[in-house]
ZAMARGU-4260 file (C-alpha; in steps of 0.2 Angstrom, whole numbers, plus 5000, padded with zeros to 4 digits):
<rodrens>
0) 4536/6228/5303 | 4552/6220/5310 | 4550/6204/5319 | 4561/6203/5335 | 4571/6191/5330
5) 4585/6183/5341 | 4600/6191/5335 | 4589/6206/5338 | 4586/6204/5356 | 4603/6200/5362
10) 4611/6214/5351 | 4600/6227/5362 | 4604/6215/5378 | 4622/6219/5375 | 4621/6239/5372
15) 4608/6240/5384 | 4620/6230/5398 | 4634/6240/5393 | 4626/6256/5392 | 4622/6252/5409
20) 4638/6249/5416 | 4644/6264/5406 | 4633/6276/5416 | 4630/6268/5433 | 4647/6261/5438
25) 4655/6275/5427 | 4647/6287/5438 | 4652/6280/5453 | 4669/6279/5443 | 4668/6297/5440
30) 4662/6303/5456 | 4676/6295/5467 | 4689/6301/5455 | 4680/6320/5457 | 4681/6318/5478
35) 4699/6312/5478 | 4705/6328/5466 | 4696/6340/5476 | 4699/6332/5495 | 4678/6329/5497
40) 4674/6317/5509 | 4662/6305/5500 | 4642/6308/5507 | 4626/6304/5503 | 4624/6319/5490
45) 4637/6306/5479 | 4628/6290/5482 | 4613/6300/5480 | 4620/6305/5462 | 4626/6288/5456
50) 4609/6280/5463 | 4599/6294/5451 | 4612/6289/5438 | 4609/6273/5438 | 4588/6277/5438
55) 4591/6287/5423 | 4598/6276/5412 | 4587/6261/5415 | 4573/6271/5411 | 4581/6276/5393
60) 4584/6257/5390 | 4568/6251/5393 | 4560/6264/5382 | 4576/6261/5369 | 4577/6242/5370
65) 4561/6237/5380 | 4551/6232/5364 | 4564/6222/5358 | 4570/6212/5371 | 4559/6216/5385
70) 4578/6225/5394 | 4580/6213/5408 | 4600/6218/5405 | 4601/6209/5420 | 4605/6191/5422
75) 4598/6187/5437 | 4581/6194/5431 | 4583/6182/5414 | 4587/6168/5427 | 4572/6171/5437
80) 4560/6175/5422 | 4564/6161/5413 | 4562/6147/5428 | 4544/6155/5430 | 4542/6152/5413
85) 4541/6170/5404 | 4558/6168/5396 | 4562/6153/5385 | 4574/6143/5389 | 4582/6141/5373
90) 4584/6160/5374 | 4592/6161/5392 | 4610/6156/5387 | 4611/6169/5373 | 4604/6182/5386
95) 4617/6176/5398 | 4632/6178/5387 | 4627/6195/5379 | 4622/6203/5394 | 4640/6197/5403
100) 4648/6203/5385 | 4639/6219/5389 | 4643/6222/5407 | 4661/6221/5401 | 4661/6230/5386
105) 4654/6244/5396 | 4668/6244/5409 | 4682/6243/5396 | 4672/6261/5390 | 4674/6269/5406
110) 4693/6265/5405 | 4691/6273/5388 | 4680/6288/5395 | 4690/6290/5412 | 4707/6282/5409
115) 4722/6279/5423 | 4712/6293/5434 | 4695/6283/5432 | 4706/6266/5435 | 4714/6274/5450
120) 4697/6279/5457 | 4690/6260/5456 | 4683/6259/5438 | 4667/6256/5446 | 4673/6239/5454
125) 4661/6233/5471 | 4670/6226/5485 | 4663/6225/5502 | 4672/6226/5521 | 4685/6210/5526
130) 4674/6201/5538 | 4657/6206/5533 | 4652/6195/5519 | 4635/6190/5531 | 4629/6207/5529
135) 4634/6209/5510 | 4625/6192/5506 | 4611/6199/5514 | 4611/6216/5506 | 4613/6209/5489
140) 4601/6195/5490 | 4588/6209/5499 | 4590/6222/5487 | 4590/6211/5469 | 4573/6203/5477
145) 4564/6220/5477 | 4570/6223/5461 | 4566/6208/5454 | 4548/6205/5465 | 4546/6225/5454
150) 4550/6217/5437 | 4537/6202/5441 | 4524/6213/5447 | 4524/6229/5434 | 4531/6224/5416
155) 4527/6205/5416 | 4506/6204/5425 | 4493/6211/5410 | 4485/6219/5425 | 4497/6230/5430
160) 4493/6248/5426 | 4501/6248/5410 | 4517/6260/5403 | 4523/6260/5421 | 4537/6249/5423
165) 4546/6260/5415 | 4545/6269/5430 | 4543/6256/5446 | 4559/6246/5440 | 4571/6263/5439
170) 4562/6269/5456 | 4565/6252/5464 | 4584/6255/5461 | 4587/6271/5466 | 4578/6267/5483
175) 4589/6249/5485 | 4605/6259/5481 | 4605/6271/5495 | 4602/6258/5508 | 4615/6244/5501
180) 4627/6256/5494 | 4638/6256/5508 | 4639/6238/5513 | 4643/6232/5497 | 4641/6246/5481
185) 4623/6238/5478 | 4627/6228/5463 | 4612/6219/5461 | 4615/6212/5444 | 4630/6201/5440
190) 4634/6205/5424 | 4637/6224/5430 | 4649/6216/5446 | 4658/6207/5435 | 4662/6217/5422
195) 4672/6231/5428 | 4682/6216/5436 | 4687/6208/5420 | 4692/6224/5413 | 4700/6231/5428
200) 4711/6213/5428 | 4714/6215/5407 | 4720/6233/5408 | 4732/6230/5423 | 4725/6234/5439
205) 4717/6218/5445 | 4732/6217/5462 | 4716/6223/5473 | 4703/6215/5465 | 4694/6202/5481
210) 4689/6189/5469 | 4687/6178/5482 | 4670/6189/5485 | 4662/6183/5466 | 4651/6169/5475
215) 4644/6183/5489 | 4638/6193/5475 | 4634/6181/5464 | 4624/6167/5473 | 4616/6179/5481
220) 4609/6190/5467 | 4604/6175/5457 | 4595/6165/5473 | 4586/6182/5474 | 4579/6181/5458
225) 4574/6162/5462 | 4566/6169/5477 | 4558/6183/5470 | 4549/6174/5456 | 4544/6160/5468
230) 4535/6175/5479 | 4525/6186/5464 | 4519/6166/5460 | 4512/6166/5479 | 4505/6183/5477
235) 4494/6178/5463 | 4504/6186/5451 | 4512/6173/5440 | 4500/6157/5433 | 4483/6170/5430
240) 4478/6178/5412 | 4466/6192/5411 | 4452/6181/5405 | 4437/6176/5414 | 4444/6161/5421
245) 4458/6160/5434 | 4474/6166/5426 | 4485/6152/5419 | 4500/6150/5406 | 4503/6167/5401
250) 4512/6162/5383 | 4522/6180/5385 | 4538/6180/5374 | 4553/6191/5378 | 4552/6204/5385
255) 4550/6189/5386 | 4564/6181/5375 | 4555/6174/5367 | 4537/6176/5373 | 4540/6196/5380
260) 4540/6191/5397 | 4528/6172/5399 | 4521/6164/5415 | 4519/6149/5427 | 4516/6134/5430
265) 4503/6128/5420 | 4488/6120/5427 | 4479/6104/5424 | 4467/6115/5409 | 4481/6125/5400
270) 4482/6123/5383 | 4498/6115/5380 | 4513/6130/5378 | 4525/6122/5366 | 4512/6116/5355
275) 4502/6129/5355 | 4514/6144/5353 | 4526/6134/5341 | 4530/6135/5325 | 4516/6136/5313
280) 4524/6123/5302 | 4518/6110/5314 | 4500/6111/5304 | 4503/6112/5283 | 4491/6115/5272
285) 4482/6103/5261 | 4486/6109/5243 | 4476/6124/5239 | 4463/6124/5255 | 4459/6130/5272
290) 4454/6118/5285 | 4452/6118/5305 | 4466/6115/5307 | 4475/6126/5296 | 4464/6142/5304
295) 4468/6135/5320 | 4486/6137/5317 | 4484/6154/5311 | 4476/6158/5328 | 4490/6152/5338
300) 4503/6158/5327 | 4495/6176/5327 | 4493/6174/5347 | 4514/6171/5348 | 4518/6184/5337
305) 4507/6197/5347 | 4513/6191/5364 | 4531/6192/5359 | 4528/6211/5352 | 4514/6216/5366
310) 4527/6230/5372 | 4530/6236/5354 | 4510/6235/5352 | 4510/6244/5369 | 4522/6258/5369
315) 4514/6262/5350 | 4498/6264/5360 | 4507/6275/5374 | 4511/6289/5361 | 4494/6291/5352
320) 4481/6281/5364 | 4478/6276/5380 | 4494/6262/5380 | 4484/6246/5384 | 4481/6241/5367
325) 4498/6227/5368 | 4489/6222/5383 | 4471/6217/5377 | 4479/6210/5361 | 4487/6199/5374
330) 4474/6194/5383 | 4460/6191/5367 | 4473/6178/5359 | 4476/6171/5375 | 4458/6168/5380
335) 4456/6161/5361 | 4471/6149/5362 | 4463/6140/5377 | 4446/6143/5371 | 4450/6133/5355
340) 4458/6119/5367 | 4445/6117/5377 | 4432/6114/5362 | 4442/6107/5347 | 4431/6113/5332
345) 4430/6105/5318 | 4426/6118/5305 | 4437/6135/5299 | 4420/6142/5302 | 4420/6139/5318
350) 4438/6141/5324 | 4435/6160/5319 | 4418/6161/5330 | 4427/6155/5345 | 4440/6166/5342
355) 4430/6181/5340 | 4418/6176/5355 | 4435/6176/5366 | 4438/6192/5361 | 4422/6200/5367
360) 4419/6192/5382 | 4438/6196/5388 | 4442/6211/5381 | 4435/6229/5386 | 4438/6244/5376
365) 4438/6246/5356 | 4449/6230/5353 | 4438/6216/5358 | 4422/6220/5347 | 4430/6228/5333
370) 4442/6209/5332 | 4429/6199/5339 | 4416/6204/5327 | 4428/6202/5312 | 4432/6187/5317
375) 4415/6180/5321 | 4407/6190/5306 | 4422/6179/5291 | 4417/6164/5302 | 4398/6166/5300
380) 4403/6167/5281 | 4410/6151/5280 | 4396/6142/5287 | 4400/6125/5290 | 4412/6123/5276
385) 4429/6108/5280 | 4438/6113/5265 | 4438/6132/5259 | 4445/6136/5246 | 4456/6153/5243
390) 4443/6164/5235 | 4431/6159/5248 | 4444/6162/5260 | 4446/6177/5255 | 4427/6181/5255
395) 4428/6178/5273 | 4443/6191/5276 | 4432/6204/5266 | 4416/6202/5277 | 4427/6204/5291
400) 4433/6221/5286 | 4415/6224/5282 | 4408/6221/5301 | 4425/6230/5308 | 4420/6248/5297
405) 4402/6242/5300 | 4405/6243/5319 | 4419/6257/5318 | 4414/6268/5307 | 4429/6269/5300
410) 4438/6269/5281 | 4455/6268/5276 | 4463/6287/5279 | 4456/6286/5296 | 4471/6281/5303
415) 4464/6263/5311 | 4465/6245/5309 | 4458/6248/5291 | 4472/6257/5286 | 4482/6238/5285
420) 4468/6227/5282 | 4460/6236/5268 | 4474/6235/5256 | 4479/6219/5262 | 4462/6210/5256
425) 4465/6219/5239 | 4481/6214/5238 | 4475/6198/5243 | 4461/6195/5227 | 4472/6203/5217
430) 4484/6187/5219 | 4468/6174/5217 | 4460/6183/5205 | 4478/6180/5194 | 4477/6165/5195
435) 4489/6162/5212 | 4489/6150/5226 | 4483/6154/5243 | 4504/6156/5251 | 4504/6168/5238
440) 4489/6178/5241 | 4492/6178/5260 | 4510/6183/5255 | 4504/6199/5246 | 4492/6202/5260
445) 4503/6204/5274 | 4514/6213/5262 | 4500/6226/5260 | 4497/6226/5278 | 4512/6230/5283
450) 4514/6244/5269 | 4497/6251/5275 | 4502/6251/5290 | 4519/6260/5290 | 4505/6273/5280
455) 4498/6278/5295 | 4513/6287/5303 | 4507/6301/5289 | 4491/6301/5295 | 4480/6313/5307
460) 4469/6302/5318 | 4451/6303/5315 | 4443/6287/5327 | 4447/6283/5343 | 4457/6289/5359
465) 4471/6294/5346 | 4458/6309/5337 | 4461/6317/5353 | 4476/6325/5351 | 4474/6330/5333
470) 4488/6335/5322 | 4499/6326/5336 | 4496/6309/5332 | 4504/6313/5314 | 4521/6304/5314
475) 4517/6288/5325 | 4511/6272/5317 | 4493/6267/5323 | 4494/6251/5335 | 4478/6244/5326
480) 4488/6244/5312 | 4502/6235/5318 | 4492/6222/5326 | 4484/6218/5312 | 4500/6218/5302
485) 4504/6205/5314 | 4488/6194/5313 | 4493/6194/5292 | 4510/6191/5294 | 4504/6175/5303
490) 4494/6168/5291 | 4505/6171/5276 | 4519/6161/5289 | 4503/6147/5292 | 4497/6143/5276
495) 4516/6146/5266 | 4520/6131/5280 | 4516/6119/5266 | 4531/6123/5258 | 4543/6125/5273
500) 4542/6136/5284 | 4540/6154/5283 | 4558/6163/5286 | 4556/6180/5297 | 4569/6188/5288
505) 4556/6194/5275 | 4545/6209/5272 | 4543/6209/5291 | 4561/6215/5294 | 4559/6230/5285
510) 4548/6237/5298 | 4555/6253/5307 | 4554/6254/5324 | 4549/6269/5335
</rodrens>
């Protein structure tokens, strides 16, 4: 299972921003070039087909890249996601500079694509009428709000209807195209303005280019952003989890950057965001033993790792399920970050009965009781013990595979949750039963997990929504799985804390991404 890693995410924020520009202002490139060669007065049919090209590849890069980077391939949507606190800011920069490297790599491959004809035709360059520069400010700063207000509302809010952004944010920009088009080319993202400029200037036509226009287009999309975020807060939309108190801090990494897409300003009860979803180095291990503290950061580790893949966890679901299974992973670690806040417990014991108690009482479908009761089942079994040791540690894990099949009837071959956590408790007696410490044994664990569930893609579905479509489901890893793969890839990071912290460029890298 790859972890999205940051080189990861601006890679796919630079082909996705090129690709992009590549098909959208290639199009418009290409259109204007057919018109002049054939004397067609340019209509509403060719703005039509630029806007529907422009739709069409945005949808193919948020179902290419989305999972990885969350695709804002836009930097006012990073700008605005990040002041509303769903983009780190020590991501934003890197974003900023791959998706303006993107926009002009793209435009040098129309010039490659196109050549003199495809310069002569404009190269996809936006410019809008001497004299007008009110009504262009207002068309761009119009027309990047909606589309940005769609991003707030549709890929970032656990309550939108999930798998659908995929559709509002394309839709959103076709519709904006037709109307600001004509005053200005609609650019609506800076990167895709200025890059075909750059190029244009760097392959020797830049005698017509207005750059005297770069702050209409650029203070205007960008301010739109600002504006757009400031309004989805007003709406309700940012600030509010899925739990059964108000929404607050949504710790959502990238699609977020680094938390998929994150949240708002956190209020006076929030658990604290940079504590919380940092590094699980900030809590070592003592020796060879498991404390509070140490399950506690396994939570909050486990709860970063699944909000920054919730997409992944998400679009996995969308093939084989019912695609809301990133979603409610989401919103159960959430509600047990802030539930473990508010009560401080003392005991591992009774870190894991919080935890699996926030998971029942906020999540519906299979997700909450089959985690809740696994977690609240290996809590029950270690009593109120302050120092566990590994073995008994691992007898906790195994009762809470025992009350999961107990509760889901299910056993490895099923294609479930199983699948990963089965041979991941094996592999993690085998280790203590060696002789080996508990980095070691949580090591082998997530190994397994991850193993088990890269097994699953081989497997015909027998529980759950995913049984539905039979034979169908054979080829796509089962989300359980990788979420669980998660949950063990943050322990073995926790508890191997105690020697430095955990790299992600290990067995987690070789995960293969739909």
């Amino acid at each position: 299972m790859a972890e999205v890693t940051r080189s990861r995410k601006l890679a796919a924020e630079f082909l996705g921003t090129a690709a992009l520009v590549v098909c959208g202002p290639g199009t418009a490139a290409a259109t204007f070039m057919i018109a002049k060669s054939s004397g067609v007065a340019f209509s509403m049919a060719q703005l039509g087909i630029i806007s529907f090209a422009f739709m069409m590849v945005i949808i193919a890069m948020i179902y290419t890249i989305g999972h990885i980077s969350g695709c804002h391939i836009n930097p006012a949507v990073t700008l605005a996601l990040t002041v509303a606190r769903k983009a780190s800011w020590s991501d934003a920069p890197g974003y900023l500079a791959a998706q303006f490297a993107g926009g002009i790599a793209g435009a040098f491959a129309i010039w490659a694509i196109l050549g003199k004809p495809g310069m002569d035709a404009g190269q996809g360059v936006l410019s809008y009428a001497p004299g007008n520069a009110g009504h262009a400010f207002a068309a761009e700063l119009i027309g990047t709000f909606l589309l940005v207000l769609v991003v707030f509302g549709s890929a970032t809010d656990s309550r939108a209807t999930p798998g659908w952004y995929g559709l509002a944010i394309p839709s959103i920009v076709f519709s904006v195209i037709t109307v600001v088009g004509p005053v200005t080319g609609a650019a609506l993202n800076p990167a895709r303005y200025l890059g075909p400029m750059i190029a244009t200037a760097a392959l020797g036509g830049g005698e017509g280019l207005l750059w005297g226009q770069v702050p209409t287009y650029f203070i205007a999309t960008f301010l739109a952003g600002l504006l757009a975020a400031a309004a989805y807060a007003f709406l309700g939309g940012v600030g509010q989890t899925s739990t059964s108190r108000p929404r607050r801090d949504e710790y959502q990494s990238n699609g977020r950057s680094e938390r998929d897409h994150g949240s708002g300003r956190p209020g006076r009860d929030d658990p604290k965001p940079g504590r919380q979803l940092g590094s699980s180095s900030a809590a070592p291990t003592k020796a060879n033993t498991v404390d509070a503290r140490t399950v506690r950061a396994w939570i909050v580790a486990a709860a970063k790792l699944v909000v920054d893949n919730a997409h992944l966890l998400t679009h996995l679901d969308a093939v084989i399920g019912d695609a809301d299974h990133g979603v409610n992973m989401r919103r159960g670690f959430q509600a047990a970050v802030m539930m473990l806040e508010q009560t401080d417990p003392s005991t591992p014991g009774e870190v894991l009965d919080i935890t699996g108690q926030a998971f029942m009482a906020n999540l519906g479908g299979a997700a909450g009781p089959l985690y809740g009761s696994g977690f609240r089942q290996a809590g029950k079994t270690l009593g109120n013990e302050v120092d566990v040791s590994p073995a008994r540690f691992g007898a906790a894990l195994s009762s809470a595979l025992d009350a999961i099949q107990e509760l889901g009837a299910a056993v490895e071959g099923d294609k479930t949750m199983v699948d990963a956590l089965g041979p991941a408790i094996r592999a993690y007696r085998a280790v203590i039963n060696s002789g080996g410490d508990l980095a070691g044994a949580a090591r082998a664990a997530a190994e397994a997990a991850a193993r088990g569930q890269r097994a699953t893609a081989g497997m015909q579905a027998r529980k759950g929504r995913a049984s539905y479509i039979g034979a169908r489901s054979i080829g796509h890893e089962d989300p359980g799985a990788a979420s669980t793969a998660f949950i063990l890839h943050a322990l073995a990071a926790t508890v191997g804390a105690s020697g430095g912290p955990t790299s992600g460029g290990g067995f987690m890298a070789a995960r293969r991404r739909p």
